[in-house]
C-alpha positions in Angstrom: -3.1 37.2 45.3 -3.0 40.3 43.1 -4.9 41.2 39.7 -1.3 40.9 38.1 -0.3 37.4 39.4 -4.0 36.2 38.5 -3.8 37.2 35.4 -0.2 36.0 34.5 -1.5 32.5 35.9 -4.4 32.8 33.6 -2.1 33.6 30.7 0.1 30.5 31.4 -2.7 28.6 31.8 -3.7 29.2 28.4 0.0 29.3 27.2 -0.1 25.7 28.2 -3.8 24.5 27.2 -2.7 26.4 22.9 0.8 24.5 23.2 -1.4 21.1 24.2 -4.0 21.4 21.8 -1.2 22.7 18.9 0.4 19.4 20.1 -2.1 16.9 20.1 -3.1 18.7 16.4 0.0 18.2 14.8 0.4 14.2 16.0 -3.5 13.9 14.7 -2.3 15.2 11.6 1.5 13.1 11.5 -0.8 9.8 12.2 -3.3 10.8 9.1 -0.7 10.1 6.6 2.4 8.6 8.7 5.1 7.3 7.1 3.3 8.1 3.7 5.7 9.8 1.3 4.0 13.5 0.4 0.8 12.6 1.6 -0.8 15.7 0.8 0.6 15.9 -2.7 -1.7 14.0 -4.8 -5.2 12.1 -3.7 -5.8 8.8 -5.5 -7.5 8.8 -8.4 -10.6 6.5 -7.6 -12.2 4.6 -4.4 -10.7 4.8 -0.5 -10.3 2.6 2.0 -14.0 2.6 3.6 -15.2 2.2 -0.2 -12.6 0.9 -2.7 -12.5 1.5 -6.6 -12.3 -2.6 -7.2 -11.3 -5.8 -6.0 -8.3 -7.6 -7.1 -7.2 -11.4 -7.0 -8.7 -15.1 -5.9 -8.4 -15.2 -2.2 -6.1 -17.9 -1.6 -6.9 -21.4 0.4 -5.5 -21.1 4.2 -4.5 -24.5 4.4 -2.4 -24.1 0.3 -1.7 -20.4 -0.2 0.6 -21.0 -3.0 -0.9 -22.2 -6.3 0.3 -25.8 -7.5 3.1 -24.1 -10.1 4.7 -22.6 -7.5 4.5 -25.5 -5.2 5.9 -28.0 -8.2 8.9 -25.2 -9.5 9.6 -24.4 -5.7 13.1 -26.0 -4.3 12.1 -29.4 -2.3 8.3 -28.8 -2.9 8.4 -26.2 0.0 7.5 -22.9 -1.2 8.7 -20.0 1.4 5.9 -19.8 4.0 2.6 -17.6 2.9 -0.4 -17.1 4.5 -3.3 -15.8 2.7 -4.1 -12.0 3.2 -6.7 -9.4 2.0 -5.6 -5.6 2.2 -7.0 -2.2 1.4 -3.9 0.4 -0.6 -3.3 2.9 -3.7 -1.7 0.8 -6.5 1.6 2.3 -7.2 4.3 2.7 -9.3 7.3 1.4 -6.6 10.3 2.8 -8.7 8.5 6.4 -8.5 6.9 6.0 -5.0 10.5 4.9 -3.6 12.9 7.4 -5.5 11.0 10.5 -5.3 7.4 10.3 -3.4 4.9 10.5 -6.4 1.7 8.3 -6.1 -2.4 9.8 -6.6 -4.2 10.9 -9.2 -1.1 13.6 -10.8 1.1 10.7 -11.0 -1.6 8.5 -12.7 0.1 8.7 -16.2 3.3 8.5 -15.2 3.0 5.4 -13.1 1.4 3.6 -15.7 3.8 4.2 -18.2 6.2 3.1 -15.5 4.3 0.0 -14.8 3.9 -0.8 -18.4 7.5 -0.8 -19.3 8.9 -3.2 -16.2 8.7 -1.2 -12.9 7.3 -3.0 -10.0 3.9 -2.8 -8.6 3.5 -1.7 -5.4 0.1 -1.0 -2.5 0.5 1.3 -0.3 -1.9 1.4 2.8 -2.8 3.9 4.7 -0.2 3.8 7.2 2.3 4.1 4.9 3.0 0.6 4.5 4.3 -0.9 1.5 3.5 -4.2 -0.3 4.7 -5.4 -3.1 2.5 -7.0 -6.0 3.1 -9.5 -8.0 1.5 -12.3 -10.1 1.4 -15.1 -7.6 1.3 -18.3 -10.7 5.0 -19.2 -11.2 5.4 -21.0 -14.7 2.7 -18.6 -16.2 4.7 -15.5 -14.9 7.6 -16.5 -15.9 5.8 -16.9 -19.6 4.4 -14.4 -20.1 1.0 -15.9 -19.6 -0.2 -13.6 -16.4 -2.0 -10.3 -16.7 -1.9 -8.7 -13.2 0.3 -6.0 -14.7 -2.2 -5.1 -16.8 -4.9 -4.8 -14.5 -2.0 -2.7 -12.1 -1.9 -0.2 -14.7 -5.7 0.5 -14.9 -6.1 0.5 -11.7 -3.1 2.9 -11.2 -3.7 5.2 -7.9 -7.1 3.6 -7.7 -7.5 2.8 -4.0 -8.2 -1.4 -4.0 -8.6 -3.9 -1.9 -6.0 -6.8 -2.8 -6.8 -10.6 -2.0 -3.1 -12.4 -2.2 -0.5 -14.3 -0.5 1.9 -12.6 1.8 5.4 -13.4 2.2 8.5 -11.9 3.9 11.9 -12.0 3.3 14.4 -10.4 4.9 12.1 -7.2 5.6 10.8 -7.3 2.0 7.0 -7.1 2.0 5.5 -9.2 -1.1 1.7 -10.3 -1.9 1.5 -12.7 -4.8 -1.7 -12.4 -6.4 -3.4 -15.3 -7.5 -6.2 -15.1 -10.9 -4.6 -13.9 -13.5 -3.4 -16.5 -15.9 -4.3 -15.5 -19.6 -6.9 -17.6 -20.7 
């Protein structure tokens, strides 16, 4: 073999071994923030996952994850099927998150003001999975006599972990948090 064709190997050779390692790079990097919206745009504003900002919610009973309002207002006495769940996400402002990306610390403000004036609650995990929040207590909700909005917006783009029931309905993620009926 001559010096030519061993160095032309040698140069495919590493041809091959940049356009493997710029591969295995970029999925690395895709998996970091998959399927999160702008995931470099804006880091939360308090906690992560390995340590989060705060806690939120009773964790509910395996064996009766819905609270007896719901049970009693629910059609039949048969709530849709829950099971109890405890998560680690960024609280965030769905209606911004889901029409144009925002979430993290520079969208703080706005997301509360959002939050405070009807838009839904939303956790968003790591993975770019997207939950839902809501006060899990039925007749309080529906009163007016709940505050897990409240503590939504001040812990807006806090990373927290989230003790709730999960329910799905036709694709549509939801975890009803139990623990914040007004006293």
């Amino acid at each position: 073999m001559s010096a030519d064709s061993s160095r032309w190997i040698a140069a495919q050779a590493a041809g091959i071994g940049f356009a493997t390692l710029f591969v295995v790079a970029s999925v690395g990097a895709a998996a970091k923030g998959r399927n999160i919206l702008f995931p470099d745009w804006s880091k939360p504003t308090k906690g992560t996952t390995a340590a989060p900002a705060a806690e939120l919610g009773k964790k509910p009973s395996p064996d009766q994850p819905w609270s007896v309002t719901t049970v009693t207002s629910s059609i039949d006495g048969k709530p849709v099927a829950g099971k109890p769940i405890t998560v680690t996400g960024e609280i965030v402002d769905l209606a911004c998150y889901l029409q144009v990306g925002k979430h993290g610390d520079k969208h703080r403000d706005c997301g509360q003001k959002c939050v405070r004036n009807g838009q839904p609650v939303g956790l968003l995990l790591d993975d770019g999975t997207v939950y839902l929040l809501m006060d899990e207590e039925h007749d309080p909700r529906r009163d007016g006599l709940t505050a897990f909005r409240q503590a939504a917006i001040d812990h807006m783009a806090y990373v927290v972990t989230i003790h709730g029931t999960l329910t799905e309905v036709a694709g549509q993620k939801a975890i009803y948090v139990q623990g914040f009926v007004k006293k």
